[in-house]
N, C-alpha and C positions, 0 to 999 in steps of 0.2 A: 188422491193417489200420491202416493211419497215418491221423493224425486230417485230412489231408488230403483223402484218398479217404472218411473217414464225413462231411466236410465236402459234399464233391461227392455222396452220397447222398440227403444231408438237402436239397441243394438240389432235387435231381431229383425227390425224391416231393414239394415244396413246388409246385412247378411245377406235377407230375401232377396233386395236389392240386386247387389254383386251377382247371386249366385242366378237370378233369373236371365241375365245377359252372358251366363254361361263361362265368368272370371269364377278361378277359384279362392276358397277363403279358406283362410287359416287361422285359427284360435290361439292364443297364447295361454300356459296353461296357467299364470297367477295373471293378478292385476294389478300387478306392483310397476307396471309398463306404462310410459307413457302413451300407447296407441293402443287402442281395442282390438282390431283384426289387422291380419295381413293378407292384401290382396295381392292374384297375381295379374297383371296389367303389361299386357303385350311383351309378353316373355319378361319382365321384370316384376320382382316383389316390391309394392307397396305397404308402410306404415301408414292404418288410416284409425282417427281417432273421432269417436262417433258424436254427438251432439244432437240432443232431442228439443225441439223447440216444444214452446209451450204454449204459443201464438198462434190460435185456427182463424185464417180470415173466412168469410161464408160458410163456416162450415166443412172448406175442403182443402184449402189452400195454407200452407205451413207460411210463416214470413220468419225467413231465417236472415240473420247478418253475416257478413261474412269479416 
């Protein structure tokens, strides 16, 4: 898979993510931006920019750096 398509992944569970816990998201419409989405987070907008690891420990567990 090209780091393109793990790009568009990591954005999509980033999304799922937010929007499962009931924060709203918002799309920017180029990508000329430094941050992918903007979340809303306790009455305030957040700039969040996404990063897909590419690192599976067991199978299930992501090992991100931060």
């Amino acid at each position: 898979m090209n780091t393109k398509k793990l790009g568009d992944q990591g954005l999509a569970h980033a999304i799922s993510y937010f929007g499962h816990f009931g924060h709203t998201v918002c799309l920017p419409l180029t990508d000329s931006q430094d941050y992918d989405i903007v979340v809303e987070l306790e009455g305030e907008l957040k700039k969040v920019q996404v990063k897909k690891a590419g690192y599976c420990r067991n199978g299930k567990d992501y090992i991100v750096e931060v």
